[in-house]
N, C-alpha and C positions, 0 to 999 in steps of 0.2 A: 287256514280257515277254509271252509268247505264253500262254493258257491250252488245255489240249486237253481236249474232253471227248468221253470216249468209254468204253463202262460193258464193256468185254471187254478183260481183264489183260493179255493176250497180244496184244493189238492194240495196246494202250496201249502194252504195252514195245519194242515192231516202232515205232511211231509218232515216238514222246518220241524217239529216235534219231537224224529225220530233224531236230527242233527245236531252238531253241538251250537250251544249258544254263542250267536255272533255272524252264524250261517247267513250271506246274503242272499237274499229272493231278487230273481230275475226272470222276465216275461217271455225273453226271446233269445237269441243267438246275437243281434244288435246290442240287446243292454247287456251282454255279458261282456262282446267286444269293449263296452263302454266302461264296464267295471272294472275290467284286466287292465284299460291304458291306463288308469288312475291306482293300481293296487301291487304288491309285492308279485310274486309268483306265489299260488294259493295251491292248495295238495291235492282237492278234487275239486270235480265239476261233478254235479249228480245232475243227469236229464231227466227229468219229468217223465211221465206214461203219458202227458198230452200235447207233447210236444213231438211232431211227426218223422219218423224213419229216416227220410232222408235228410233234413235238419241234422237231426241228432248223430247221425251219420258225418256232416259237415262238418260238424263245432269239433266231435273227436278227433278227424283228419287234422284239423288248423291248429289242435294242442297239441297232437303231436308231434306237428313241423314248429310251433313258436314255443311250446312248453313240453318241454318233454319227459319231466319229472312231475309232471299235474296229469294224477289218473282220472279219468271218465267212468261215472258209476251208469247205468245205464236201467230205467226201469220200464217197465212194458205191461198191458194190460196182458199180452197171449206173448209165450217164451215159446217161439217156434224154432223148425231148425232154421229156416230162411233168417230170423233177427238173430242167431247165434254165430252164422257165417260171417253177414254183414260186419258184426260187431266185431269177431275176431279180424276181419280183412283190414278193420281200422283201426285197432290195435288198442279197442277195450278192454280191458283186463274184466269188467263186472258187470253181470246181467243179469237185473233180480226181478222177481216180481212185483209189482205194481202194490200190491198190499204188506210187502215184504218187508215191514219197518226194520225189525230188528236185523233181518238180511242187509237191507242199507244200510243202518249205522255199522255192521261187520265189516263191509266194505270199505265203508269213511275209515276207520281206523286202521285195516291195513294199508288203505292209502297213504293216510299221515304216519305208520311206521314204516312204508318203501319209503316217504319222503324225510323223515327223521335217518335215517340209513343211508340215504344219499348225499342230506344239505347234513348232516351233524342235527343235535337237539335244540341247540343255541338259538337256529332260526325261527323255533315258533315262543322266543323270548317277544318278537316283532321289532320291526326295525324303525319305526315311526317315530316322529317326534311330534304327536297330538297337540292341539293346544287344551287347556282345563278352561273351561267359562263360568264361573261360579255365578249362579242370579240368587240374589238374597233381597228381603226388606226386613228391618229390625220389627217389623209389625206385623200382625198374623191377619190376615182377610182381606190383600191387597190384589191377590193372584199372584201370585209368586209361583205355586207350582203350575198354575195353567199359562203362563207363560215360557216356562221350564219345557215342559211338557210341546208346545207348541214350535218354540225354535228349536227343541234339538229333532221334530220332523223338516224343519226347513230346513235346517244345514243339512239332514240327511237328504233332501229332494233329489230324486232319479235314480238314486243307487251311485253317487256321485263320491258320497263321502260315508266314512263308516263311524256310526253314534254309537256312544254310550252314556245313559241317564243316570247318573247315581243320587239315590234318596237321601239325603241327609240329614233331612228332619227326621232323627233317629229316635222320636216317640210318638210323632203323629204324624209320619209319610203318608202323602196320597197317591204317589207319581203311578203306581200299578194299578190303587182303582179309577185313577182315572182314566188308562187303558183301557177298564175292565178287565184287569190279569187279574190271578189270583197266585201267584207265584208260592212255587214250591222249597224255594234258599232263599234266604235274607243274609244280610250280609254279617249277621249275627253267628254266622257257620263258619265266618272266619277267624274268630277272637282265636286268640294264642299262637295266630302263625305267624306273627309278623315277622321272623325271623327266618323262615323256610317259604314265607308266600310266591307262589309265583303263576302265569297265566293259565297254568296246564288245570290247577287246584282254583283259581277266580273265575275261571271261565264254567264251570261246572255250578256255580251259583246264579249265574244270569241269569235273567227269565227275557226271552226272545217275543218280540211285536215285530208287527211287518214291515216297521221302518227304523227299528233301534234294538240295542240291548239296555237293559233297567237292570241296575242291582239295588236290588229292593232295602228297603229298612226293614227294621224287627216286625214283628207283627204285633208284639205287643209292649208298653214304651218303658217299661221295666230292663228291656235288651240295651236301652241306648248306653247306660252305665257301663255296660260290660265291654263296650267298643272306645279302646284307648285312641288316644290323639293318632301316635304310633301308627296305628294299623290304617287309619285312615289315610294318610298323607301316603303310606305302603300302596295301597288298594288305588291311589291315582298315579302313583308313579310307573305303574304297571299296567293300568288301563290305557296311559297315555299313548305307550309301547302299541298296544294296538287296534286301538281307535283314533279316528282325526278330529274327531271332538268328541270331548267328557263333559256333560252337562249337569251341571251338580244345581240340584235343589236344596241348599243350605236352609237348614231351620231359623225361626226367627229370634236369633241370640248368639252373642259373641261367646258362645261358647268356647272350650280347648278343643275340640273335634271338628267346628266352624274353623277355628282359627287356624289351624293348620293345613286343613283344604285352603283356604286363602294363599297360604305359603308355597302352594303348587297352582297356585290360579294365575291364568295370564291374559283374561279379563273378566272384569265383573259388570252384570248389568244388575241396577240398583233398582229397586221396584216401586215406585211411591205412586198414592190415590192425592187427589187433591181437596185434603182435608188437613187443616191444622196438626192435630195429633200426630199424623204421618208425617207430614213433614219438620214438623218436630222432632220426634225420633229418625228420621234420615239425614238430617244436619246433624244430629250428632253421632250418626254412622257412620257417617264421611267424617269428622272428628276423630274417629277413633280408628279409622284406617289410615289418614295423616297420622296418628302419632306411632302409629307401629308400623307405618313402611310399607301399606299392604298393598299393590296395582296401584303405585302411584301413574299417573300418566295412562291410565288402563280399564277407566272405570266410563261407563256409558248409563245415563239416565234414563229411567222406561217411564214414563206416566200412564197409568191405566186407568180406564172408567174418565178417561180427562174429558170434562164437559163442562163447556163456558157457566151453564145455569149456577155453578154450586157457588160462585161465590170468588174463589180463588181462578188465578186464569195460570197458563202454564209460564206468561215469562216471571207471572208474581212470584213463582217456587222457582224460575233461575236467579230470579236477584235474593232471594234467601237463601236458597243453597250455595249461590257462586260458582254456578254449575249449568253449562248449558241442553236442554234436554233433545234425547237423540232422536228418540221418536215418542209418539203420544198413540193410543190407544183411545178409539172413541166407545163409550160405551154400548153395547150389543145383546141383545137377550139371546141371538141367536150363539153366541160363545157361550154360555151357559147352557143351550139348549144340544150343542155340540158335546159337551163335556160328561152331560147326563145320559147320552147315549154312547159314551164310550170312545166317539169318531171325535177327538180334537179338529177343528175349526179349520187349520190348515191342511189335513186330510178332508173335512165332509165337505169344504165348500171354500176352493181353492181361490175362486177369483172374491173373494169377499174382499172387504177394504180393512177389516183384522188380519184376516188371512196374507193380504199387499203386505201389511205391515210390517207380521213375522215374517217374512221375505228379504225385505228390505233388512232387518233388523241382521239375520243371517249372513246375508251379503256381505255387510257394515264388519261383521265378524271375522268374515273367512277372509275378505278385505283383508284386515290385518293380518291374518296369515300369511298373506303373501310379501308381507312388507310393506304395503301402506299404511300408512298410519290412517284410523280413524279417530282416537283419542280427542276423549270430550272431557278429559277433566284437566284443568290446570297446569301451566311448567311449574314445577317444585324445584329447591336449590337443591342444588349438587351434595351441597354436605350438609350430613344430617347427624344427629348424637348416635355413638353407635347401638344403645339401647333399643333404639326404635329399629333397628335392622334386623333383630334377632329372630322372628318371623317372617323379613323378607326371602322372598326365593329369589335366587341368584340369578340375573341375564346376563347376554351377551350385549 
């Protein structure tokens, strides 16, 4: 995967355009350094045209003494002979114009076929073992996707970890407008591969934001049919490969296309308002993921909009659900006010106490990746009828 560094917003978003989907944006020669300790060996590095001469000059010498199969694409407002020399002296192979998109992406992809020709093909399978997060609520109007939406910008924070958001309310997705993307592939461009899919052909559907990748839903809800269980659980087994988290926005129904993104989920944050209704249908969501095996020991409670006034308090929903809540969300006009302008909460206005939240929340997460447990649901017995396994995914 291509990294671009380049420290001017509006260059970056002109740029990332011409790259393929999944391209990390990076500001400096620091957060590249920062992205490389944490990442595979990646096939290019594109520098930016405002990102200065001898910088750019730096980052190429130190890839070529620590990575020496990762080409430096090089672009520039003015191609003089002085930046041709320099460039050759540090063992650029590519020095394009500044406005030169399609000259960039020619370069990106000879890059990734020296390095395909080098490491074999196998290596842009990705070597990862991502985790899937699935956030659902059996009820529609709780925030579900702006919660979605919001922690997979946390777990992404700094260029630390590499996201991907998939839509799966596969007839009324919002996760793109509420980017404000208007994405070009839905995931609707995949049906009938499940048999040949893989990241070369998934990755060409992305739609690229400046802290994730989203593979969108259909755009219209007539597509959802047409996306088998099948292709779904395909389309995470292969994200997972390379991305460190897959943030799925499940629709609000135990669907067969829900249900099998469960079967690659390895945790779920459950999403309840505190109102009767809701919490009625989320006690029997947790019902129905005991009885089919689904993140037992793996599931984490979100209360959102939770405000003393309405009536119910939050430990009155842990003693009904039997279930202790991980974190609470207090209600905020301003996350509404964030979402309408396209800048989620956790980008517009970082130190909010929403914003702490999705933080914390992330943490709690990536926590578990490392091997801590943070599990907030229940020990379940050991044995179980084998019926209820048949949608479990298999751990270690």
């Amino acid at each position: 995967m291509p990294v671009l560094v380049e420290s001017d917003s509006a260059w970056a978003t002109a740029l990332v355009s011409g790259l393929p989907a999944g391209t990390q944006v990076v500001a400096n020669a620091a957060q590249l350094d920062n992205w490389l300790m944490h990442q595979g060996e990646e096939y290019a590095v594109v520098v930016g045209p405002n990102i200065g001469l001898e910088e750019a000059i730096s980052i190429a010498s130190v890839l070529h003494r620590t990575r020496p199969t990762t080409d430096v694409v090089l672009l520039r407002h003015e191609l003089s002979s002085d930046v041709f020399q320099q460039a050759m002296r540090a063992g650029i192979p590519a020095v394009v114009g500044a406005a030169d998109i399609d000259g960039m992406s020619a370069a990106v992809v000879r890059a990734r076929q020296t390095w395909e020709a080098i490491k074999g093909p196998d290596v842009q399978r990705g070597d990862k073992d991502g985790k899937v997060i699935t956030v659902f609520s059996p009820k529609g109007g709780v925030g579900k996707t702006t919660v979605a939406v919001n922690l997979a910008i946390a777990l992404g924070a700094n260029g630390a970890a590499r996201v991907c958001i998939v839509d799966l309310d596969l007839a009324f997705g919002d996760v793109a407008i509420t980017l404000q993307l208007i994405p070009e592939h839905t995931v609707l461009e995949a049906v009938g591969t499940e048999e040949h899919l893989d990241f070369s052909l998934l990755e060409t559907l992305l739609t690229r934001h400046e802290t994730c990748s989203i593979l969108a839903a259909p755009t219209h809800p007539e597509g959802k049919d047409r996306i088998s269980p099948g292709l779904v659980r395909r389309v995470l087994q292969i994200l997972r490969t390379q991305f460190d988290y897959v943030v799925v926005d499940a629709a609000p129904s135990f669907d067969d296309q829900v249900l099998h993104a469960f079967a690659e989920t390895n945790e779920c944050v459950l999403v309840a308002t505190l109102d009767v209704p809701t919490v009625k249908n989320t006690k029997l969501a947790i019902e129905t993921l005991d009885a089919l095996d689904l993140v037992p020991g793996n599931r984490h409670l979100l209360l959102n909009r939770a405000d003393d006034e309405v009536g119910l308090s939050p430990a009155n929903v842990e003693s009904l659900l039997k279930m202790p809540v991980a974190v609470a969300l207090p209600s905020a006009l301003a996350v509404a006010n964030a979402t309408n302008h396209g800048r989620p909460i956790v980008l517009s206005r970082p130190e909010h106490p929403v914003s702490r939240t999705f933080v914390q929340l992330a943490g709690m997460l990536s926590g578990a990746r490392d091997g801590k447990s943070v599990s907030t649901a229940p020990n379940r017995p050991i044995e179980e009828p084998e019926q209820k396994r048949r949608f479990g995914r298999r751990r270690k």
